[in-house]
C-alpha positions as CSV (number, residue, x, y, z in Angstrom):
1,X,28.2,11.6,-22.8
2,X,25.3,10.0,-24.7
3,X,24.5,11.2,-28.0
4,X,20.8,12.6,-28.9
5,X,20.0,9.1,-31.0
6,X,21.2,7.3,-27.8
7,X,19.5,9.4,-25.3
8,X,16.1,8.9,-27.8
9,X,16.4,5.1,-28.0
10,X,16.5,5.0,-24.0
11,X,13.1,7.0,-23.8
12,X,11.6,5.0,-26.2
13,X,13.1,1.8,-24.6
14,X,11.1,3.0,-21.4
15,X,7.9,3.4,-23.1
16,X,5.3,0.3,-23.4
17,X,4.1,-1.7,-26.4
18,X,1.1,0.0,-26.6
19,X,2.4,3.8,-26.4
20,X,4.9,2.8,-28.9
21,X,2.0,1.7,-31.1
22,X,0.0,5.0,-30.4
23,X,3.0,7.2,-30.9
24,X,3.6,5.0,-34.6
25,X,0.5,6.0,-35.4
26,X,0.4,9.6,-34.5
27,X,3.8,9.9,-36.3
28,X,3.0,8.3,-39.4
29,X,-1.1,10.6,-39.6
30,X,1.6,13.7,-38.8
31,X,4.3,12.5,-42.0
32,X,1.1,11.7,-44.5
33,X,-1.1,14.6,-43.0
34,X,2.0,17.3,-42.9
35,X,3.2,15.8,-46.5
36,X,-0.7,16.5,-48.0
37,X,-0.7,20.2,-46.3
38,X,2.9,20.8,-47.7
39,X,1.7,19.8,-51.4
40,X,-1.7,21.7,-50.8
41,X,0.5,25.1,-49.7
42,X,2.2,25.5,-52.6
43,X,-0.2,24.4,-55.1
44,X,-2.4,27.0,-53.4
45,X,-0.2,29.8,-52.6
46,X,1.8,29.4,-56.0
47,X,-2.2,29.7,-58.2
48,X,-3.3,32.5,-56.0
49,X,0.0,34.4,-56.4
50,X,0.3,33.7,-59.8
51,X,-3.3,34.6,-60.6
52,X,-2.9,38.4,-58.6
53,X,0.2,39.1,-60.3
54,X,-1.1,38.2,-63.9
55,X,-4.1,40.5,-62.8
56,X,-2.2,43.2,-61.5
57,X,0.0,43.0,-64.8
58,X,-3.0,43.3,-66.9
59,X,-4.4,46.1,-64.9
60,X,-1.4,48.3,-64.9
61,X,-1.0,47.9,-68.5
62,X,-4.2,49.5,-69.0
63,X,-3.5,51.6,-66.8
64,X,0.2,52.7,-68.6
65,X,-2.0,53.0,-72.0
66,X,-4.0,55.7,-70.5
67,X,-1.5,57.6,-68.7
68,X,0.7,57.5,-72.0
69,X,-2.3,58.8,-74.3
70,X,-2.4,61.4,-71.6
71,X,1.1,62.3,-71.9
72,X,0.8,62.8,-75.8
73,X,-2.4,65.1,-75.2
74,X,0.1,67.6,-73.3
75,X,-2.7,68.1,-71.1
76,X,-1.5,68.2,-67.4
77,X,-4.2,68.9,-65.1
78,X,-6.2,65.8,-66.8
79,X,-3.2,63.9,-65.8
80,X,-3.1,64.4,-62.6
81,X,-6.7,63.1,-62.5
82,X,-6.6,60.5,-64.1
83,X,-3.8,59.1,-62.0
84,X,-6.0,60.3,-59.0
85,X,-8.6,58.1,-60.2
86,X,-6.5,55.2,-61.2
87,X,-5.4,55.0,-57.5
88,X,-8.8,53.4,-56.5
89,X,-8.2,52.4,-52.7
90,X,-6.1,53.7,-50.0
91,X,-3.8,51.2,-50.2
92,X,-2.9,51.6,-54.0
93,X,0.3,53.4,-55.0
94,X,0.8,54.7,-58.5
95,X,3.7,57.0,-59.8
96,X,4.9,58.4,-62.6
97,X,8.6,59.7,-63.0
98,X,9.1,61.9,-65.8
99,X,12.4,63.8,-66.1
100,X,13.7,62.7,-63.2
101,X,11.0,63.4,-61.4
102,X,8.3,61.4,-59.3
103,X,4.7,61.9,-59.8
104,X,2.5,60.2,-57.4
105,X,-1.3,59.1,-56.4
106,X,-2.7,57.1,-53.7
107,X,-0.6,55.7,-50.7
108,X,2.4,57.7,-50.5
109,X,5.7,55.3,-50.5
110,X,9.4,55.9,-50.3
111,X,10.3,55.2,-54.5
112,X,13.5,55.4,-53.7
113,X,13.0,52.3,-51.2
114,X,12.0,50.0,-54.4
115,X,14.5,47.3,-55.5
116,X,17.0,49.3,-57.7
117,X,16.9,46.7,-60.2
118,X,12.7,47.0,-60.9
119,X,13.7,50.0,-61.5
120,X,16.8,50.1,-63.6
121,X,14.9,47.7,-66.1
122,X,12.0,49.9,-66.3
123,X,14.0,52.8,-66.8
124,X,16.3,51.0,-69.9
125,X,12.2,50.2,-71.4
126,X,12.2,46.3,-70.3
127,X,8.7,45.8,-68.4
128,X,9.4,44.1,-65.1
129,X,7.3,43.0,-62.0
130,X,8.1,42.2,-58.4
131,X,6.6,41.1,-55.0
132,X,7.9,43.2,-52.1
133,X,7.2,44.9,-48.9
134,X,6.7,48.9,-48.3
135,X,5.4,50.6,-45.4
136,X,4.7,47.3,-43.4
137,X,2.6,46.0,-46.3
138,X,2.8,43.4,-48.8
139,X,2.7,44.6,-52.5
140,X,3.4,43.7,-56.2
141,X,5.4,46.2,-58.4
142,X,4.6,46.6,-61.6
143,X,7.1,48.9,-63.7
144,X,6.5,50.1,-67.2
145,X,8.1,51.6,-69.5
146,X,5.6,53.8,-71.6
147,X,5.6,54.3,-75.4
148,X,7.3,57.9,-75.7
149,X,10.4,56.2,-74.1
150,X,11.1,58.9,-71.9
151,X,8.7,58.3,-69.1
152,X,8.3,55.4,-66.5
153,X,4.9,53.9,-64.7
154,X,5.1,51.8,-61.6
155,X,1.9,50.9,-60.3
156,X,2.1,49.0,-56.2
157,X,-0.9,46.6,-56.1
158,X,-1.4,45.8,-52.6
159,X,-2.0,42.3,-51.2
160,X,-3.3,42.6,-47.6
161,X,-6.6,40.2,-49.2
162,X,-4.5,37.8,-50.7
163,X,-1.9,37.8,-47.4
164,X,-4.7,36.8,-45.0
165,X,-6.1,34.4,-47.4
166,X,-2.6,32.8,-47.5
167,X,-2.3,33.0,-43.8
168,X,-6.2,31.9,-43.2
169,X,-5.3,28.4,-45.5
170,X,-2.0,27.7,-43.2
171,X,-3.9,27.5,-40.2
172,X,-6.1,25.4,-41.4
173,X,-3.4,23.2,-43.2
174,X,-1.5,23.3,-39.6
175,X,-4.6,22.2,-37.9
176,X,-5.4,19.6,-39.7
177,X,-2.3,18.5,-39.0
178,X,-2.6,18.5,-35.5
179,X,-5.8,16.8,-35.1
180,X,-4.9,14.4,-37.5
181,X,-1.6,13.4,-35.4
182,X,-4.6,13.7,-32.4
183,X,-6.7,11.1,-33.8
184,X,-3.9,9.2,-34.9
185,X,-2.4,8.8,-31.3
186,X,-5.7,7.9,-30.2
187,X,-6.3,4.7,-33.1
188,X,-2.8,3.7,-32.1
189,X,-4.1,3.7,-28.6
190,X,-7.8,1.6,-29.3
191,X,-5.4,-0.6,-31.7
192,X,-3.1,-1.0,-29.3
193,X,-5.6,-2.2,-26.5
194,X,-7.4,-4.3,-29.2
195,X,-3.8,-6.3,-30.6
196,X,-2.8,-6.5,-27.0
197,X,-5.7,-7.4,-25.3
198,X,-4.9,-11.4,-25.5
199,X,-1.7,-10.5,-24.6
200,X,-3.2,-8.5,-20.8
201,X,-5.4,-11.9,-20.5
202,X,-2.1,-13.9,-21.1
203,X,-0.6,-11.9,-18.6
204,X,-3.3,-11.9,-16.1
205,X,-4.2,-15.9,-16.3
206,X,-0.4,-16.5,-15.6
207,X,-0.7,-14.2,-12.5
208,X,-3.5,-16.0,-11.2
209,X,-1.4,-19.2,-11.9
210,X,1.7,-17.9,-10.0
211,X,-0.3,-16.7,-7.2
212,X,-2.0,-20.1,-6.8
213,X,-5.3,-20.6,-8.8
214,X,-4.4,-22.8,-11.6
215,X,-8.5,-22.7,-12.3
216,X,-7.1,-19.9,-14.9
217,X,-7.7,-20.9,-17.9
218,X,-7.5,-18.6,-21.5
219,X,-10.5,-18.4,-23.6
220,X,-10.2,-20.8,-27.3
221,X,-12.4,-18.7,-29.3
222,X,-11.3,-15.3,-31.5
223,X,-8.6,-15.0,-33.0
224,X,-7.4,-17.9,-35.3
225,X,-3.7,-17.2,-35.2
226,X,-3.7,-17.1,-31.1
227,X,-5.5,-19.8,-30.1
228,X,-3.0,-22.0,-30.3
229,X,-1.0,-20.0,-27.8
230,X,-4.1,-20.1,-25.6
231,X,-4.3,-23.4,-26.3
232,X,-0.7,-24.0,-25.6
233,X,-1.0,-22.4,-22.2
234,X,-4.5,-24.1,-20.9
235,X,-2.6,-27.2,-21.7
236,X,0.8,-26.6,-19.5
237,X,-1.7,-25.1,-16.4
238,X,-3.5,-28.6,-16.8
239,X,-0.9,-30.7,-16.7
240,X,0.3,-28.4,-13.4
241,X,-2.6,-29.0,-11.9
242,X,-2.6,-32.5,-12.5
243,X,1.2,-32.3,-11.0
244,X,0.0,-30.2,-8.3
245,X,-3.1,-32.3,-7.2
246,X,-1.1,-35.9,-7.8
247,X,2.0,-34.1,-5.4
248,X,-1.0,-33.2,-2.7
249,X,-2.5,-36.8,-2.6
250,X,0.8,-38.1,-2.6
251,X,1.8,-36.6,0.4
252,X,-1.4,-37.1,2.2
253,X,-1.4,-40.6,1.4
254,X,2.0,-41.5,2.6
255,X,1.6,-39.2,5.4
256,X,-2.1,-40.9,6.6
257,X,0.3,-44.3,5.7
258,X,3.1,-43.6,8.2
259,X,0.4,-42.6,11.2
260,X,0.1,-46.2,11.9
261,X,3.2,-47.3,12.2
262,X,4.4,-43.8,13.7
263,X,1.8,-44.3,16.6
264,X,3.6,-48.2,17.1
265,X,7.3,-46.3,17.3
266,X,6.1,-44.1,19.9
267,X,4.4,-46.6,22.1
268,X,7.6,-48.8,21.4
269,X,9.8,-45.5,22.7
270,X,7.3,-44.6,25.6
271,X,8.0,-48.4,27.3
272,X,11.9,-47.6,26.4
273,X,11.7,-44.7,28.2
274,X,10.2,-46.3,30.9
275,X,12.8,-48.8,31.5
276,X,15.8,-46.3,30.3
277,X,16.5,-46.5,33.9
278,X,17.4,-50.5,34.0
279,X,19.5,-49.6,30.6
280,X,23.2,-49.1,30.4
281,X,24.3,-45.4,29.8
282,X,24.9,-45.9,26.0
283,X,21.7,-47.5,25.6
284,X,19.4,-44.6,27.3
285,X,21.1,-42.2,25.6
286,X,20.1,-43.8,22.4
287,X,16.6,-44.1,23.6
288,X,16.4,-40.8,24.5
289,X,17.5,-39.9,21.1
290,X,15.2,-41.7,19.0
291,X,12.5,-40.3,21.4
292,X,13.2,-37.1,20.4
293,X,13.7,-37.8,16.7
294,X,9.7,-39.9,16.5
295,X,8.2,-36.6,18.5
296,X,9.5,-34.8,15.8
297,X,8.4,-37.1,12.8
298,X,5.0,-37.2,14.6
299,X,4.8,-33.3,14.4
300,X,6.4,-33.7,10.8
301,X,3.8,-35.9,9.7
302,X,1.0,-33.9,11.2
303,X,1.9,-30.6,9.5
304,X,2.2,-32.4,6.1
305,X,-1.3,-33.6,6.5
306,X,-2.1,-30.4,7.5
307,X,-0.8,-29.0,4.3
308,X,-2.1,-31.7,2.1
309,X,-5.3,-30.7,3.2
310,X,-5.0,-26.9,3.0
311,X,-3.7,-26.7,-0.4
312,X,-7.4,-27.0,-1.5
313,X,-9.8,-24.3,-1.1
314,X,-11.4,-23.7,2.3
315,X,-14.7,-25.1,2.4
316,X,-17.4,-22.8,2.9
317,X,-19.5,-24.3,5.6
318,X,-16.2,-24.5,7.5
319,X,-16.5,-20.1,7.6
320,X,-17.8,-18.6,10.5
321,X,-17.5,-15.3,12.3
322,X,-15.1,-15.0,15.0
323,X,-13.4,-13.0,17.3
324,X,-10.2,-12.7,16.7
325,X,-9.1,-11.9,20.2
326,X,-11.0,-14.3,21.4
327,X,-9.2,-16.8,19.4
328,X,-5.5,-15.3,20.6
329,X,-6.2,-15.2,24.1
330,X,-7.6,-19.2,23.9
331,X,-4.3,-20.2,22.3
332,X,-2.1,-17.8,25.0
333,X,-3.7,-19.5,28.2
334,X,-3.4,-22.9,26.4
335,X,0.5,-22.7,26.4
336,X,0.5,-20.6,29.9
337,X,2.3,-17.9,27.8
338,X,3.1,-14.6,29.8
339,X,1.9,-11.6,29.3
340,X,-1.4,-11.8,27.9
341,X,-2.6,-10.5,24.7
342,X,-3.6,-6.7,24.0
343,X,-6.3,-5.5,22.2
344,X,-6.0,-2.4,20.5
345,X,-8.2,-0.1,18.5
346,X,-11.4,-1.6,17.4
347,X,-10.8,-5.1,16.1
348,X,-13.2,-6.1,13.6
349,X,-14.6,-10.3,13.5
350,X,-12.9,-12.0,10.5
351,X,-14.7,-14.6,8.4
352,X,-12.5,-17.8,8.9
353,X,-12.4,-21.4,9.3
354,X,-11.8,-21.3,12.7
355,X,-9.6,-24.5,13.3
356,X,-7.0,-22.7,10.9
357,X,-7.0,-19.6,12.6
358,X,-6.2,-21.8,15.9
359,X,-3.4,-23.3,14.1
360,X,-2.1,-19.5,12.3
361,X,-2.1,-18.4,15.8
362,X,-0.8,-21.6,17.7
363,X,2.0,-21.7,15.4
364,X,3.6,-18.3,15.7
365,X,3.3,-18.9,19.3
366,X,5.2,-21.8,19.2
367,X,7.7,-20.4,16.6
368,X,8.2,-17.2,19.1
369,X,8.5,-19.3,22.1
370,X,11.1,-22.2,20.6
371,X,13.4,-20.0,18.3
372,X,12.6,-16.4,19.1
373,X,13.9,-16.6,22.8
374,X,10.4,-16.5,23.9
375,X,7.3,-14.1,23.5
376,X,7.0,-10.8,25.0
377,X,4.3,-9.1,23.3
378,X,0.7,-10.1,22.0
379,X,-1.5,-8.4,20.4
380,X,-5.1,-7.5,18.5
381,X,-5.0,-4.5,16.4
382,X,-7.6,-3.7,14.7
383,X,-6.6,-1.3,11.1
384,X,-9.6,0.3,9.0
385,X,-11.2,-2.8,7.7
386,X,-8.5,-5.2,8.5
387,X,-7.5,-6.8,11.7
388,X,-3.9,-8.1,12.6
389,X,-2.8,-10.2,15.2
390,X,1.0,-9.2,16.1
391,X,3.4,-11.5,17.7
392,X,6.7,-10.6,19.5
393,X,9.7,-12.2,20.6
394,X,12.9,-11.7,22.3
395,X,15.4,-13.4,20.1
396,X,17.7,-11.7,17.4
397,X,15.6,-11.2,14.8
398,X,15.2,-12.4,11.0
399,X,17.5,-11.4,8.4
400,X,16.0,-9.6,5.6
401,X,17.2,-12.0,3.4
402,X,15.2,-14.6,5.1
403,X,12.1,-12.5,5.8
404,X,10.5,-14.4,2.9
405,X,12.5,-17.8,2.7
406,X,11.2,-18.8,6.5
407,X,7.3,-18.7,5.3
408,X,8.3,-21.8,2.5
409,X,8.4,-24.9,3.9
410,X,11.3,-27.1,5.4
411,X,13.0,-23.6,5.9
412,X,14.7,-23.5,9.4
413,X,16.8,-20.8,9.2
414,X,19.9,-21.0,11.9
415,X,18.3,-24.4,12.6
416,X,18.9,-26.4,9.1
417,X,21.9,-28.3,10.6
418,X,20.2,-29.4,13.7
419,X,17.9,-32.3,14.1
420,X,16.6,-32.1,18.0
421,X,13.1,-31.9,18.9
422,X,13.4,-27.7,19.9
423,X,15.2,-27.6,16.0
424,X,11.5,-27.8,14.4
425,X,9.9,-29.5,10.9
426,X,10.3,-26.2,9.2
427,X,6.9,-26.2,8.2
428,X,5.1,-23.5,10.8
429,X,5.6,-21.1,9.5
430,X,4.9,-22.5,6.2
431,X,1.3,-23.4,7.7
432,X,0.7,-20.2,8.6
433,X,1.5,-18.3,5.1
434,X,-0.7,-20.8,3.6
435,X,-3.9,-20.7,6.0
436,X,-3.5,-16.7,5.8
437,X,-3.2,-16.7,1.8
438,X,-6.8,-19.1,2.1
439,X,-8.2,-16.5,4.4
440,X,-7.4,-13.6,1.8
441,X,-4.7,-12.1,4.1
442,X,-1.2,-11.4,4.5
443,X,1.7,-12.3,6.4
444,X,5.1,-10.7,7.2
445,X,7.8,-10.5,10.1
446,X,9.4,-7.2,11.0
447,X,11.8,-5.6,13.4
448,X,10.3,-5.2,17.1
449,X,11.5,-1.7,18.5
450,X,14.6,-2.6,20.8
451,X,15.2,-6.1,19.1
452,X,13.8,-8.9,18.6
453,X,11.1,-10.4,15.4
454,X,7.8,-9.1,15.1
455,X,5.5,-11.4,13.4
456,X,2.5,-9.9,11.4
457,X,-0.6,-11.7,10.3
458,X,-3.8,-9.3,8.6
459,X,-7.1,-10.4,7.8
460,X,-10.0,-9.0,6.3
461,X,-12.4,-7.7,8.7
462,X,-16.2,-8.1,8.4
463,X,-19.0,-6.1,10.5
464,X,-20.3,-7.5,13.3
């Protein structure tokens, strides 16, 4: 079982940089704020207390002067007066015990409830005061011996003023403290944002970068101390780029290389095929062969000019409306594929280049049709503001550990240790993810109800 410390470290492990800041700064306004109110308390309290007790000390001897020039006068009906009118308020208690006997004025008390030893010491003629409770209020005792020795005066002062003057000055210490801690969680929070910010545009320019755009670049100017970190960074993306860009033209250029002498192999192949027939057995076989290894270079070349040229941005002019349907059903009837596509819903147009959407939807045809065990199912759905085009087949389905892999390219699945012309270039699929990513869409392959791959593609809609 985890102990508290442990158990604290793992919530604060969970929260982020910049609550941890916030919550720094609320703790330390509370420690400085609650330390202040804590020295102001008892400064306060401790005059104010002081002060009513001197007061009341000063009042009640006074007060034992004249009840003691009373006593020598012998004249009790005066003194029972004068204590009347020494009572003042309501809530003022004054008694005077005189042969062991309690005379009393104003708020009637229990005596016998005071503390014992107030009253020993005024009774043995040593003056002595006391803060207490009687009767649910809040009083200092003031006990004095008077001159004759044989009487005692205890005067009860109350202090229901200086109590809600007391209780008055906490709240307000307590609420200072709380809007102190307040205000300090929120400057933790704008210091956060502000100290963090270049971090969030850190973060967000490497996003970009990792999702593709390696336009993302960090701002130079601000802070002195971080721009060489953004400098650091606009450095490494432009030297990827440059990487990236001299990768792209160095497959387009040995790909647009090898066309020439690609196009001599397969006329060279076709007349070998022609006269396989006059060839000995060993020797048709091996023309058969290498036919089907050049019809598979020429699609492998074609695709990798097709990549080379779609890792750039899609030209603009090359957008136009189209019908997405449209599109489907073209590139069903141009393979003689069986059954024909659905439409469902209300499919919106997309906004696409539309020799890439050809090629998106050519190619899961083909995938479906050569690995998938053919395609059974077609289909135009059109999703709030986004349209998908749905392909399924009847084979066994994709792994979910491949459900990703098969979209990168030269990924063939089952079919990496094969090199036949049905085995594929393993870079379909590849074409697709990319010509969908240009488009703004997505791509995924699921399960088909009763077996089989379903193969998604999703694109923004726009109104007609």
């Amino acid at each position: 079982m985890r102990t508290f410390s442990e158990r604290l470290h793992a919530v604060w492990s969970r929260l982020t940089l910049r609550r941890r800041v916030a919550l720094a700064f609320a703790l330390v306004s509370v420690i400085v704020t609650g330390l202040l109110a804590t020295v102001t308390w008892n400064l306060a309290s401790n005059y104010l207390v002081a002060q009513r007790e001197q007061s009341a000390t000063r009042q009640a001897s006074v007060n034992a002067l004249l009840v003691g020039e009373a006593l020598r006068s012998g004249t009790t009906t005066s003194l029972d007066d004068l204590l009347t009118g020494l009572a003042g308020g309501p809530d003022t208690t004054i008694a005077l015990r005189r042969a062991g006997t309690w005379t009393t004025s104003g708020r009637q008390v229990d005596l016998d409830a005071l503390p014992a030893q107030l009253r020993n010491l005024a009774r043995d003629g040593v003056p002595a005061r006391q803060r207490t409770v009687t009767g649910g209020i809040p009083v200092v005792v003031v006990a004095l011996p008077l001159s004759d020795g044989r009487a005692v005066y205890v005067e009860l002062f109350p202090l229901l003023e200086l109590d809600r003057t007391l209780r008055f000055l906490s709240a307000v210490l307590l609420a200072g403290v709380a809007v102190s801690a307040v205000l300090g969680f929120g400057l933790g929070g704008w210091a956060g944002r502000r100290a963090l910010r270049p971090l969030s545009e850190l973060t967000a320019a490497a996003a970009r970068v990792a999702a593709g755009d390696l336009r993302a670049r960090l701002p130079l100017g601000g802070d002195a101390e971080l721009a060489p970190l953004a400098a650091t960074f606009n450095d490494t993306v432009d030297a990827l780029e440059r990487r990236v860009q001299r990768d792209v033209r160095f497959a387009g250029d040995v790909s647009h290389e090898l066309r020439s002498p690609l196009t001599t192999m397969i006329n060279a192949v076709a007349v070998l095929r022609r006269r396989s027939a006059d060839m000995p057995p060993t020797a048709a076989q091996a023309v058969a062969l290498l036919d089907g290894d050049v019809r598979r270079f020429r699609r492998m070349v074609t695709d990798l000019l097709e990549i080379s040229r779609g890792d750039a941005a899609i030209d603009g002019h090359d957008l136009e409306p189209c019908n997405v349907h449209d599109v489907v059903a073209h590139s069903v009837a141009e393979r003689g594929i069986h059954p024909k596509a659905e439409v469902l819903g209300c499919p919106r147009l997309v906004l696409a280049d539309r020799r890439r959407l050809d090629r998106v939807v050519g190619n899961l045809l083909d995938n479906a049709r050569n690995h998938g065990g053919g395609v059974t199912r077609v289909a135009v759905v059109g999703r709030d503001r986004w349209v998908r085009v749905e392909v399924e087949d009847a084979g066994p389905g994709v792994p979910l550990l491949q459900r990703e892999r098969i979209f990168e390219r030269f990924t063939r699945g089952d079919m990496a240790g094969r090199r036949d012309e049905e085995s594929g270039t393993g870079l379909g699929l590849a074409l697709v993810a990319q010509h969908v990513e240009l488009h703004h869409g997505r791509v995924w392959v699921e399960d088909r109800p009763g077996g089989g791959a379903r193969f998604v593609v999703e694109l923004p809609g726009i109104d007609p």
